[in-house]
N, C-alpha and C positions, 0 to 999 in steps of 0.2 A: 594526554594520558599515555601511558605506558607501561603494557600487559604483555606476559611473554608464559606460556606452557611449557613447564617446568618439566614434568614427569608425565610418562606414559606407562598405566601398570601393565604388566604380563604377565598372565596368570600362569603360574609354572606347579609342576609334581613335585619337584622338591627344590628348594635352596640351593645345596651343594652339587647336587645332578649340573643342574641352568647356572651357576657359578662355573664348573670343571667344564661346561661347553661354550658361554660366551667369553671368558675372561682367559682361558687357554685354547681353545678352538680360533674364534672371532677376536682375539687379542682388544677386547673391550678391558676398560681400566674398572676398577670395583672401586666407587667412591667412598659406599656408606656402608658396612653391614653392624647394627645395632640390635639388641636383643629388647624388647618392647614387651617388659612383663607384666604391664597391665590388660593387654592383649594378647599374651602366650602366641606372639611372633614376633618374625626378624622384619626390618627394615633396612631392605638390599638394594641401595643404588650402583648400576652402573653404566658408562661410558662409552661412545667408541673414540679410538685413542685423538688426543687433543684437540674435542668439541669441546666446546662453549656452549651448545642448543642443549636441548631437551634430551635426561638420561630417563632410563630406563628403569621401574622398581617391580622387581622380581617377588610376585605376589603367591605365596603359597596357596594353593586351593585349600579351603575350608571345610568345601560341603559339596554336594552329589552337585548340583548347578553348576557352580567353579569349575570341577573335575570334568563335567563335560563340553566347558569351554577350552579347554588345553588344546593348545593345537589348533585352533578354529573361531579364533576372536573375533576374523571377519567376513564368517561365511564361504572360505575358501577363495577368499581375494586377496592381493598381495596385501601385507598387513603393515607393513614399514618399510622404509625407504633409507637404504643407507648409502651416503653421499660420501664419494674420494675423489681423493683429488690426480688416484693414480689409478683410475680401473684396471688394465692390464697387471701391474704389479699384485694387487689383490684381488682379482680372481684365481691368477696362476697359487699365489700362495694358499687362498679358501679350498680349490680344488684339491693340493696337498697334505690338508688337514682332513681329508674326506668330506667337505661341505658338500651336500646335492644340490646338482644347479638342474631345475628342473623347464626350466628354457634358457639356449645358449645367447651366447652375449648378440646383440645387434646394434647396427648404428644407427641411430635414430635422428631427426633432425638436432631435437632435443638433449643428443648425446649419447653413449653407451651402456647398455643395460642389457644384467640377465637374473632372470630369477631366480633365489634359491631357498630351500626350506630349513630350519633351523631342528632342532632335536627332537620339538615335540608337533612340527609340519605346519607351524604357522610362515608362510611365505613371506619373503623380501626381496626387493628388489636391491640390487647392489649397482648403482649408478655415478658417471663421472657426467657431469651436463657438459657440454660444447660451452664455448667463451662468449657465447652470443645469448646464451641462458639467459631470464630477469635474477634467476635464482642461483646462478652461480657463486658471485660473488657474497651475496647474502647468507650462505649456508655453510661456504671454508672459509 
């Protein structure tokens, strides 16, 4: 057998807002965006640049519940984990676009990581694993 987790929604305030900060902030690629008018929404996939894993579909909030998950999907735990293969080059650049790193990079056994918040405060880690990782090679 062979199962693989395709997408992860994020509930967002608007489409075009979370478009204009991952795909030009976060230089994520926009795979899908299709208008779905049997359900009077968009279906927004996107990317970070040349993954093959699991993208992202950028989920308009619908109703008061939604809207008070923005920003806090996981309880104010880091919520996603984003893997390079060049920490140093892309923190320096995140930080340039204004990214908040709300804790500074450290070395870890595990590898390099700092965490930072995205537009609407849900956290991520932006991580490079050390060559000794199980998950290194499995994720670039």
């Amino acid at each position: 057998m062979k199962q693989a987790i395709t997408h992860i929604a994020l509930v967002v305030r608007d489409y075009d807002e979370a478009l204009e900060y991952y795909v030009n902030k976060l230089k994520f690629e926009l795979l899908e965006d299709t208008w779905q008018p049997e359900q009077k929404k968009r279906w927004v996939v996107i990317s970070p640049p040349g993954s093959s894993g699991v993208a992202l579909l950028l989920a308009k909030a619908s109703n008061q519940q939604q809207v008070s998950a923005i920003g806090n999907q996981s309880g104010g735990r880091v919520f996603l984990f984003l893997n390079t293969d060049d920490f140093w080059r892309d923190y320096q650049r995140m930080v340039a676009e204004g990214i908040v790193f709300v804790r500074s990079p450290v070395e870890q056994d595990y590898g390099t990581v700092a965490v930072f918040e995205d537009l609407y405060g849900n956290r991520w880690d932006l991580i490079q694993f050390s060559d000794s990782h199980p998950l290194r090679e499995r994720v670039l």
